[in-house]
N, CA and C atoms as a LAMMPS dump frame, in Angstrom:
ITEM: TIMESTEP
0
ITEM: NUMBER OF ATOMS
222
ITEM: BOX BOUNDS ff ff ff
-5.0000000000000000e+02 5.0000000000000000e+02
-5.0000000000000000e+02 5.0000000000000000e+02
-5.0000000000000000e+02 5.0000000000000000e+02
ITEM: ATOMS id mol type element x y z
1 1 1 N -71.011 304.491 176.471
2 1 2 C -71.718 304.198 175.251
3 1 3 C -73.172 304.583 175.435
4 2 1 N -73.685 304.973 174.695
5 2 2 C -75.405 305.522 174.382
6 2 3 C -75.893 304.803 174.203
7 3 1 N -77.306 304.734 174.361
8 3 2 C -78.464 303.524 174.214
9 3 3 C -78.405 303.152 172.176
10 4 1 N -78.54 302.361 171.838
11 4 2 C -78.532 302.037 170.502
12 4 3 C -79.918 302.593 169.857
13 5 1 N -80.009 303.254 168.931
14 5 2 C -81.073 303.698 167.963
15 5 3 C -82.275 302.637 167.598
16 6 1 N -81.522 301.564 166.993
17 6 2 C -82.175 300.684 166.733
18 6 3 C -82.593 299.87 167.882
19 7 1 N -83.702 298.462 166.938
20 7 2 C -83.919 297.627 168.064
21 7 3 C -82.683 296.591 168.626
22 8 1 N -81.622 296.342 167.395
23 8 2 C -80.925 295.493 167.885
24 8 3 C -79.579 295.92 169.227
25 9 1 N -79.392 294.969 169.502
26 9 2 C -78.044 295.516 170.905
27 9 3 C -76.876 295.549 170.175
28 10 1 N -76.424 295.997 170.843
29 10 2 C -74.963 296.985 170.656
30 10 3 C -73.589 296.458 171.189
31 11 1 N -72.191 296.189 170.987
32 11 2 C -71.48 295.855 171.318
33 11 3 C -70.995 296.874 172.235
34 12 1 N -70.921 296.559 173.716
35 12 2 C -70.373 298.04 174.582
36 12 3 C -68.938 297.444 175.146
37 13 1 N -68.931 296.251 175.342
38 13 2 C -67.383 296.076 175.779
39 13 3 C -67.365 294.68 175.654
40 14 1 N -65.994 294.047 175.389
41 14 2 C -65.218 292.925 175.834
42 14 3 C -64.415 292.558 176.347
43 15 1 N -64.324 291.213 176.991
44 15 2 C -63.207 290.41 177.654
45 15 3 C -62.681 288.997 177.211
46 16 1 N -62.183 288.92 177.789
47 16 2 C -61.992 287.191 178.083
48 16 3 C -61.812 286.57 179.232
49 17 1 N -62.711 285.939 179.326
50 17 2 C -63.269 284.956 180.666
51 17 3 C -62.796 283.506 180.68
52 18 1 N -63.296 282.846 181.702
53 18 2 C -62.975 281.32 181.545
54 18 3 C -64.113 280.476 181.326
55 19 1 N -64.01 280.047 180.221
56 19 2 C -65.341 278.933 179.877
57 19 3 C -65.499 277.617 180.861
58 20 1 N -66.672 276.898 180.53
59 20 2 C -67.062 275.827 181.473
60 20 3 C -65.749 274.555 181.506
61 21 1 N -65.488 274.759 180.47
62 21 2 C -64.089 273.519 180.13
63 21 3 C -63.01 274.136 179.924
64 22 1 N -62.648 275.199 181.125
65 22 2 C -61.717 275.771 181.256
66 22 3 C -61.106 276.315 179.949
67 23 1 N -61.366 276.742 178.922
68 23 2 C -61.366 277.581 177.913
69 23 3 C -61.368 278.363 177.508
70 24 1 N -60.6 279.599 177.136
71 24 2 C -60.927 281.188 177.135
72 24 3 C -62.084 280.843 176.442
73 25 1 N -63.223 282.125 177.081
74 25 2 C -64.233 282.502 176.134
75 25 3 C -63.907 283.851 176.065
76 26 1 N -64.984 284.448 175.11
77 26 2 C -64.93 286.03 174.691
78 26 3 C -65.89 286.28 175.48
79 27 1 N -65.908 287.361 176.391
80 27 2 C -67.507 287.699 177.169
81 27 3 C -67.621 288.917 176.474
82 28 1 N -68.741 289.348 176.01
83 28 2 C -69.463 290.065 175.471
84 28 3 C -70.52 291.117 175.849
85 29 1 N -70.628 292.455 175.969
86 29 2 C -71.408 293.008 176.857
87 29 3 C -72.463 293.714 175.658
88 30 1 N -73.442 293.598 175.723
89 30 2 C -74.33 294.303 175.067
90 30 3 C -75.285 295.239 175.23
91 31 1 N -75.515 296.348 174.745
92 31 2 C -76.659 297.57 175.539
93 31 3 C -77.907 297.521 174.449
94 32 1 N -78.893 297.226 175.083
95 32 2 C -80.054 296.907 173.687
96 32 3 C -80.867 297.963 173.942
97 33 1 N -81.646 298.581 173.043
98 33 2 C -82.546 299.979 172.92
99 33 3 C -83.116 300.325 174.024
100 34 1 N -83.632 299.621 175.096
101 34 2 C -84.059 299.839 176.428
102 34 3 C -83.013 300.673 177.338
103 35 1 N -81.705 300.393 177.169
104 35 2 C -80.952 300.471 177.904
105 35 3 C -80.562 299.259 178.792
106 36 1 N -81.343 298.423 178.745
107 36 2 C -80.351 297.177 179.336
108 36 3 C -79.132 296.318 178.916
109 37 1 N -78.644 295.779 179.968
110 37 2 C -77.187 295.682 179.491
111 37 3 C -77.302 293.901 179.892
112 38 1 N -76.994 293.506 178.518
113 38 2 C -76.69 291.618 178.939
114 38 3 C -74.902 291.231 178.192
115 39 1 N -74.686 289.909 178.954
116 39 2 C -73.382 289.573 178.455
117 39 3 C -74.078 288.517 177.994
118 40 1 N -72.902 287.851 176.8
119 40 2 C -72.742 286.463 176.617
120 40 3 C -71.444 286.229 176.142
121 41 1 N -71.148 285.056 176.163
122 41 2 C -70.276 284.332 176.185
123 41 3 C -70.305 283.768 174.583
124 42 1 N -69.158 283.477 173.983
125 42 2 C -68.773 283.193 172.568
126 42 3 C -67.437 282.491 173.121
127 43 1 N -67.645 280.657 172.761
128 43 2 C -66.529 279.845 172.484
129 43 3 C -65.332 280.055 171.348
130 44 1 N -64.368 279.513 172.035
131 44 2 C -63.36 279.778 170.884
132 44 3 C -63.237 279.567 169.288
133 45 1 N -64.55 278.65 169.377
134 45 2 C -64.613 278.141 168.229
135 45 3 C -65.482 279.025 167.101
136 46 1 N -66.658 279.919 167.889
137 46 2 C -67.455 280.642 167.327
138 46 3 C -66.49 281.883 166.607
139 47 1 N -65.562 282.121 167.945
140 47 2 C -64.862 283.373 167.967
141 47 3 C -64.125 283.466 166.376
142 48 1 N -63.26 282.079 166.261
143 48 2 C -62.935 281.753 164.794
144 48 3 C -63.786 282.155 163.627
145 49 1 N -64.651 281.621 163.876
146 49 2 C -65.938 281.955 162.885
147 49 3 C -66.102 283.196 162.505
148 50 1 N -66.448 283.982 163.807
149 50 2 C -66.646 285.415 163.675
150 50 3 C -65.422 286.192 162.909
151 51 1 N -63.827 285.506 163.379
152 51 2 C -62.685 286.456 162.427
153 51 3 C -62.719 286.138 161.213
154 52 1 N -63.411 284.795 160.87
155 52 2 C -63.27 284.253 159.302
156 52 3 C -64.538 284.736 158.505
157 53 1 N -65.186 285.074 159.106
158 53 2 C -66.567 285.848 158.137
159 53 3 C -66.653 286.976 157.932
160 54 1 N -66.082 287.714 158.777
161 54 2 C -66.652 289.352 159.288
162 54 3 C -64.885 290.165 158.749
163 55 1 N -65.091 291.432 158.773
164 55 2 C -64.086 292.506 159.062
165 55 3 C -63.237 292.214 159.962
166 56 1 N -63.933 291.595 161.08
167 56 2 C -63.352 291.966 162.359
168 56 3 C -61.613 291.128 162.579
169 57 1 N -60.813 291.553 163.174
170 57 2 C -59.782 291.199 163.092
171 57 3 C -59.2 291.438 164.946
172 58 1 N -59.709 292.227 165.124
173 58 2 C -59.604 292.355 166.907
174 58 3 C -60.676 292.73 167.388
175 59 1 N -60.69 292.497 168.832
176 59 2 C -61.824 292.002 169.472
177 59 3 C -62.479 293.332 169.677
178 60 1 N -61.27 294.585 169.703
179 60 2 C -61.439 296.155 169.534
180 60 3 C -62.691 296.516 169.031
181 61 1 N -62.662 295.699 167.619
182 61 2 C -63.033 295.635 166.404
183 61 3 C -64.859 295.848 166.604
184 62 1 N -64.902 294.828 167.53
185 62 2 C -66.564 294.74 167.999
186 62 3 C -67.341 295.947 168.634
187 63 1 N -66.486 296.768 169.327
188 63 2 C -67.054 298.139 170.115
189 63 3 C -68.074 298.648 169.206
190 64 1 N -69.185 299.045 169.527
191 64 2 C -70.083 300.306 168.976
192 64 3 C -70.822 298.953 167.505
193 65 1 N -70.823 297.64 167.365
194 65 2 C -71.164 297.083 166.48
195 65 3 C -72.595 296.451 166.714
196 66 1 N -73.382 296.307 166.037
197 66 2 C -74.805 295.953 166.222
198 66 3 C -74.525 294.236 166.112
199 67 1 N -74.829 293.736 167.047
200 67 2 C -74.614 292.134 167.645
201 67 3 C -74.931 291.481 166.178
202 68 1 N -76.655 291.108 165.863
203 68 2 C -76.718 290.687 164.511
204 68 3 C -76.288 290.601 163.327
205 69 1 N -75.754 292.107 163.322
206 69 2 C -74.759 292.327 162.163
207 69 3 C -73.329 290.841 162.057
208 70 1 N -73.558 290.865 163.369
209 70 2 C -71.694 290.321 162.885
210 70 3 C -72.096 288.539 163.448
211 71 1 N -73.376 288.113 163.619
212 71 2 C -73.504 286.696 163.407
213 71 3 C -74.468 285.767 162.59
214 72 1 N -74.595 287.095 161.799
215 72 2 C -75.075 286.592 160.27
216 72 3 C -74.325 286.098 159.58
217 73 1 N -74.575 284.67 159.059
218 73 2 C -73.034 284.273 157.662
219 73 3 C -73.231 285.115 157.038
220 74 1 N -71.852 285.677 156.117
221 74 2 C -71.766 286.233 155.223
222 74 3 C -71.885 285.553 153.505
């Protein structure tokens, strides 16, 4: 994946990890205009959120997506 145009970061890959209360989380990799690369972590509960607001329907779905975009309510 290429550095993102904009200022915001970029969706470059996902997983699923194990949360603190033993919980799948979604780990999240992001590439922000610098070129640096951060993860975070999204509970199952957010994750809901995110399929009930957004397009998104698989986690596929997130590749190449500008982070802000998709945790803004709609």
């Amino acid at each position: 994946m290429t550095t993102p145009a904009g200022p915001s970061p970029v969706v470059a890959a996902t997983s699923i990890g194990p949360g603190h209360d033993g919980r799948a989380e979604l780990v999240v990799e992001l590439v922000h205009s610098n070129g640096a690369r951060s993860t975070i972590s999204v509970d199952e509960e957010a994750v809901g959120h995110l399929l009930d607001d957004t397009d998104i329907t698989t986690v596929d779905d997130l590749l190449g997506r500008q982070w802000p975009d998709l945790t803004r309510p709609t």
